[in-house]
Residue, then its C-alpha position, 0 to 999 in steps of 0.5 A: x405077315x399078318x395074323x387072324x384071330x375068330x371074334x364074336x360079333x353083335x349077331x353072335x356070329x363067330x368072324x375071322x379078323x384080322x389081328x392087331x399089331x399090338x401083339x408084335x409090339x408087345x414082344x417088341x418091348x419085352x425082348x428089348x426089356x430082357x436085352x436092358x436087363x442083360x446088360x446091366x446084369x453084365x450077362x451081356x458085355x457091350x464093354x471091353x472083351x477082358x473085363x478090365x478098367x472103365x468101359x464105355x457103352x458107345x466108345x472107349x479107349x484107355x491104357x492100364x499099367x499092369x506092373x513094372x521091373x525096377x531092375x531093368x534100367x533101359x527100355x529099347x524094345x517094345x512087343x504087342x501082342x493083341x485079343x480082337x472081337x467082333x461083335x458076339x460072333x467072332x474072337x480071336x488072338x494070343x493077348x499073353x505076355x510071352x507072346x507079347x515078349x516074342x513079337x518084341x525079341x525081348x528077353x528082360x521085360x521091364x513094364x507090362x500095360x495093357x491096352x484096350x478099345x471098344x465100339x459099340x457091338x461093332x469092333x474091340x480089341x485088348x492088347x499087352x505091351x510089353x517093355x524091356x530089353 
């Protein structure tokens, strides 16, 4: 698509040329600049969809303790239960605890972690584990 502008010649004659590129690239620039400005404002998350722990523009995976039951003494069940985004479009999931002791059949809960991953704009979930019997 190109874009005309009236300009004055040397003959004082007004003439229709065509306009630079130079005013796309502008607008180019500067919405690029507000998108920098979001992301380290934090108005617009590239991390984690939580908000929890380290989170790494490009890639990141980790592991948070939560809290632990020290009255609880053997750990034979494990349950998960998972938040997944993708992109800014579409999130969905259940990441509670008790749906996470539901998807374990675990009635005593002994450690709740949480757990977290995350591309690029692309793919990041945050999962709670839950441990007990």
């Amino acid at each position: 698509m190109q874009s005309y502008v009236w300009k004055r010649e040397e003959s004082k004659k007004m003439k229709l040329v065509q306009r630079p590129f130079y005013f796309s690239r502008i607008l180019l620039v500067r919405c690029l600049f507000l998108c920098f400005c979001f992301v380290f404002v934090d108005c617009l998350n590239l991390g984690t969809p939580q908000g929890l722990g380290p989170s790494g523009i490009l890639y990141s995976s980790y592991q948070i303790g939560v809290s632990e039951n020290q009255e609880v003494t053997t750990i034979s069940k494990r349950g998960r239960a998972c938040v997944e985004r993708i992109g800014f479009f579409y999130t969905r999931g259940d990441a509670s605890v008790e749906t996470a002791a539901k998807n374990g059949s675990i009635q005593n809960i002994r450690t709740v972690d949480k757990q977290a991953f995350n591309v690029f704009l692309v793919y990041s979930y945050l999962c709670t584990v839950v441990t007990g019997n």
